[in-house]
N, C-alpha and C positions, 0 to 999 in steps of 0.2 A: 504494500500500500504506500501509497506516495504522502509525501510528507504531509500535504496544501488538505489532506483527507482530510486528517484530526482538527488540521486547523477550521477547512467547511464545517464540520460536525460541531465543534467546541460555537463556531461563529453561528451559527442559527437555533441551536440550544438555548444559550446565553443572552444574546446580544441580537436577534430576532425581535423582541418587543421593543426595543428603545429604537431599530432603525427605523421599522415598522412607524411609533410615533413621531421620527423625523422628517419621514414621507407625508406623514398625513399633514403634521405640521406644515410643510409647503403648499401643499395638493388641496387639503382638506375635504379630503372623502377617500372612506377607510377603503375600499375596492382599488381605488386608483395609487394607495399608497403601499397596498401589499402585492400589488403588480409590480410597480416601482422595484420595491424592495426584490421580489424575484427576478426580475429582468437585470438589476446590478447586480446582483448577486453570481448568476449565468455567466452578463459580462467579463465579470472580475474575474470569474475562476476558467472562465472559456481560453483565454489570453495566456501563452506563457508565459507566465512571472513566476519568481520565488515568491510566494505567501505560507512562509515557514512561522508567522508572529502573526496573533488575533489581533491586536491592534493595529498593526500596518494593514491586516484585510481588511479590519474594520473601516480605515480610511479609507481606501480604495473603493469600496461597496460605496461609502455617504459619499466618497467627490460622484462617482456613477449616479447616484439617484441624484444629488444635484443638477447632473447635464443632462440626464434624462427628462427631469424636472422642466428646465429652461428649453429644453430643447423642444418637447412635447407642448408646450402648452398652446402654442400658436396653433398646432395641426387638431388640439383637443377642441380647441374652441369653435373651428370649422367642423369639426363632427359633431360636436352638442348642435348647434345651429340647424344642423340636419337632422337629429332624431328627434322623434316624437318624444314629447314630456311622459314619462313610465312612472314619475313619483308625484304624489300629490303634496306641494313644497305650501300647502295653507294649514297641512293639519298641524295639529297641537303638540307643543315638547312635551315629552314624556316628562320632564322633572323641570322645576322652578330654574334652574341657571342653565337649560341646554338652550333657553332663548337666547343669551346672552353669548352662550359656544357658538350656536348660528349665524349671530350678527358678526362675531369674529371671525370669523373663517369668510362669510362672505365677504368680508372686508377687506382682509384677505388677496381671496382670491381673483380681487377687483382689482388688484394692485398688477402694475406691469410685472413681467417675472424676473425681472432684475432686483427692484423694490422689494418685490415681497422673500427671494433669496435675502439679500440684505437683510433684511427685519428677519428673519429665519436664524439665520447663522449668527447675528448679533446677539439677539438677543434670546433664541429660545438655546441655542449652542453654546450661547453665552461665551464666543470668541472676541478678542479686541476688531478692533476695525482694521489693524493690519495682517490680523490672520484673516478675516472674511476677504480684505483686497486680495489677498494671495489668494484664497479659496476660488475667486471668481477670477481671476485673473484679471484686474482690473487696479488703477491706481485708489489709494489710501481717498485722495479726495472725491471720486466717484462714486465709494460706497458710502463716506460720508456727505452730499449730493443726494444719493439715493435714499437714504435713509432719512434723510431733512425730508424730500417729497414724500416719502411712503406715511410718517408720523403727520405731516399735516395732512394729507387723504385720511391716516386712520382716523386723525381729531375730528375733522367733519366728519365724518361717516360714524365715530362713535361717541365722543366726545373727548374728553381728557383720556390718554394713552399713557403707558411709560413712564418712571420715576425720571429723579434731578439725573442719574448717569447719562440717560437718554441725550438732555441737553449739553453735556458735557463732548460730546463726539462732534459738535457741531461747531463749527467755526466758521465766526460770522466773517463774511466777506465786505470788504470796502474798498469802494472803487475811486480811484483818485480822480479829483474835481481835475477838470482840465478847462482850462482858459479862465485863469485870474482866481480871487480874491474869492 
């Protein structure tokens, strides 16, 4: 048996539910986030690589459901557009805060897929802003940009978002007065 066996087995055992919740977190809907999850999962181990350590797969799998994430979401939303509605989105939450889940995730999921990556890895990953720039491949001040528009969409769409750290990633821009006084 090859090494990358124990490490798959140990990786979906273990560490199965929390990627599972990372997907959804992006995605938000459990179907689409435990597909996610199986399709990087395939990915990663499909590829020869050494994945002789559960934490190096484990990254490997979350940057995969990432791109899958970013990459999918444009072709998702031309297929929703074309199915018939299957679910009746008026009836009632089962418990007093799954109204408040619902508002969130559709919030969410309203957010371009950059934005809501950003808000994702920031803060549910609860990475700095220079590990999520890395993550996305994108500069320091872009995911900070990105994260300024996703937090004022969330405030309108929910109200107040985010504690004091939230503000603190955000560095205000000013632009030099040009022509005089």
């Amino acid at each position: 048996m090859r090494a990358w066996h124990g490490v798959l087995d140990t990786l979906i055992r273990e560490r199965r539910g929390a990627l599972v919740g990372y997907a959804y977190v992006l995605c938000g809907d459990r179907a689409a986030a435990e597909d996610l999850v199986h399709d990087a999962i395939i990915r990663t181990f499909s590829r020869a690589r050494r994945l002789d350590e559960i934490h190096r797969a484990e990254g490997y799998v979350r940057r995969a459901i990432l791109t899958q994430f970013l990459n999918g979401r444009k072709s998702e939303a031309i297929w929703r557009a074309k199915q018939p509605l299957l679910v009746d989105r008026d009836a009632e939450p089962a418990d007093a805060h799954a109204g408040e889940h619902e508002e969130m995730v559709a919030a969410l999921r309203a957010l371009p897929p950059r934005q809501c990556a950003c808000v994702v890895l920031r803060h549910y990953e609860d990475l700095s802003t220079e590990e999520t720039a890395r993550r996305l491949g994108v500069s320091v001040g872009s995911v900070k940009r990105y994260l300024h528009d996703a937090l004022e969409t969330l405030r309108a769409a929910l109200g107040e978002v985010g504690g004091a750290d939230v503000e603190d990633d955000i560095v205000p821009v000013v632009a030099p007065r040009r022509g005089g006084a």
